[in-house]
C-alpha positions, 0 to 999 in steps of 0.5 A: 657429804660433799658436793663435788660440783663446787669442789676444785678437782685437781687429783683424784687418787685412786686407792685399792678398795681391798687395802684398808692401810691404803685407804687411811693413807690416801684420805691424809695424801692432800688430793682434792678427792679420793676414789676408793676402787672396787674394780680393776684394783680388786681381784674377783676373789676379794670383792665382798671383802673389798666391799665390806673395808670400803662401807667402813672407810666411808663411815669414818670421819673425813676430811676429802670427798670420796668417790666409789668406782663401782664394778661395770653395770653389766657385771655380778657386783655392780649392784651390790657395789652401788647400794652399799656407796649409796647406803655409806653416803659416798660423795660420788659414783666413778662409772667404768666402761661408760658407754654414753648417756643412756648408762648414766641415765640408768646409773641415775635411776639406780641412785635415785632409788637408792637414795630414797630407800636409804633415807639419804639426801636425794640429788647429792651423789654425783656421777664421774663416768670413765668415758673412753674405755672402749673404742666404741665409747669415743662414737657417742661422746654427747653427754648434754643433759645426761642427768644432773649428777653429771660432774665432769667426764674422765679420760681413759688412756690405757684400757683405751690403748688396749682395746685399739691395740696400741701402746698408750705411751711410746718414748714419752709421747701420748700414742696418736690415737689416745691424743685424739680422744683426750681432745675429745674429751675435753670438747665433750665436757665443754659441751655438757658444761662439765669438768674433763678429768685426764688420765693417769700417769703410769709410772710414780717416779717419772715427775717430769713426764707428768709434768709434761702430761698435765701441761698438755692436760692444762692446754686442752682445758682440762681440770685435774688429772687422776692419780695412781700415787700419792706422790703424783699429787703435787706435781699434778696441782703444781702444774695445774696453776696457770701461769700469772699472766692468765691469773691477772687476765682472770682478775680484770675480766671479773672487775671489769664485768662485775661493773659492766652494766650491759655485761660487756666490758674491755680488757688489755683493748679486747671485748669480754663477756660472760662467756669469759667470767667462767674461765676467768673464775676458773684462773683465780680459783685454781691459783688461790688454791695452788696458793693456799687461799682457797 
């Protein structure tokens, strides 16, 4: 298994977990991770035989994390869709419909369980909530200390937009209201000390408006972007390296602090601190990656 709080998370490529020929593609895309999906993307009528192809994608060898977007706990099939994860030894559980800390609470509790029925390494499954699917989602956005398996917070825009009444999208602009809450996002995985994860880009063949999506994305602090096709992923990790300038700040902070006695030092004539190495390590990191070096 592998432990996603120390995995970059630049995509996350959805993929239907009732197409078993998708499955196989996603897991060769060169996404960082890959969320085989049990609800939006499965008719009601499909979801045992989704199940089933999911629980045998994840005994098969591979080469990405995997995360499981489960159905929503207050459905018929959120139980089943979680032991069969848990039991297959998925790296992550993708929470829709996430209404604050007391879902992930009671999500945690589910996997402890299972965990320890399965006979699996207990505390390795992480938790990727979608955390803005409902307007009444965006009033409890505190997600400190939810639980240790928390890994970041996922924006939702479109069913957001649909439960607001509005279009998440107009003359290639985020609607308002849905920019609003991305900033809250953003501000509410900060708080947790967690990575924010933006929202999917609708349409595949629009490279430039993903682009300029996941620059915004970038500029709020975001750390990847969900994706609906595999040909979104090199534009999102493309545009997810920063720029050079930001790189070679990043490589002075964590000399200059690395020698620093008192845990102090000056770069470019500007105090740092350690409240700047996790932004630094995170401008290297991403650059290495978007480099290969990683």
């Amino acid at each position: 298994m592998a432990d996603i709080h120390t995995l970059p998370l630049r995509s996350l490529l959805f993929c239907p977990g009732s197409n078993a020929d998708r499955m196989g593609k996603a897991m060769a895309s060169g996404a960082d991770a890959v969320i085989l999906d049990l609800e939006d993307s499965v008719d009601p009528a499909a979801k045992a035989e989704a199940r089933a192809l999911v629980a045998e994608a994840l005994a098969a060898p591979r080469a990405l994390p995997v995360a499981v977007r489960v159905n929503a706990a207050d459905t018929a099939w959120h139980l089943a869709d979680l032991a069969m994860a848990v039991r297959g030894g998925a790296d992550a559980i993708m929470l829709p419909k996430c209404g604050g800390r007391p879902d992930l609470a009671q999500l945690s509790d589910r996997i402890d369980a299972l965990e320890a029925g399965f006979d699996r390494p207990a505390g390795r499954i992480t938790i990727l909530p979608l955390v803005t699917e409902s307007a009444l989602a965006l009033l409890d956005m505190d997600y400190r200390a939810a639980t240790p398996r928390l890994a970041a917070l996922c924006f939702a825009g479109e069913d957001l937009a649909s439960d607001l009444g509005v279009m998440a999208r107009a003359s290639g602009q985020m609607n308002p209201l849905l920019a609003h809450a991305r900033r809250q996002v953003a501000i509410a995985a900060a708080a947790a000390g967690v990575r924010a994860i933006d929202t999917p880009f609708p349409d595949p063949r629009a490279a430039s408006g993903l682009e300029l999506e996941t620059r915004e994305a970038l500029a709020l602090g975001f750390a990847g972007k969900l994706c609906i096709h595999p040909a979104q992923i090199a534009t999102v990790h493309a545009t997810l390296r920063p720029a050079p300038e930001r790189v070679e700040w990043g490589r002075a902070v964590i000399a200059a602090l690395e020698g620093a006695a008192n845990g102090v030092a000056v770069v470019d004539g500007k105090m740092v601190d350690i409240a700047h190495l996790r932004l630094a390590h995170r401008y290297v990191q991403m650059a290495a990656l978007s480099e290969g070096t990683a």
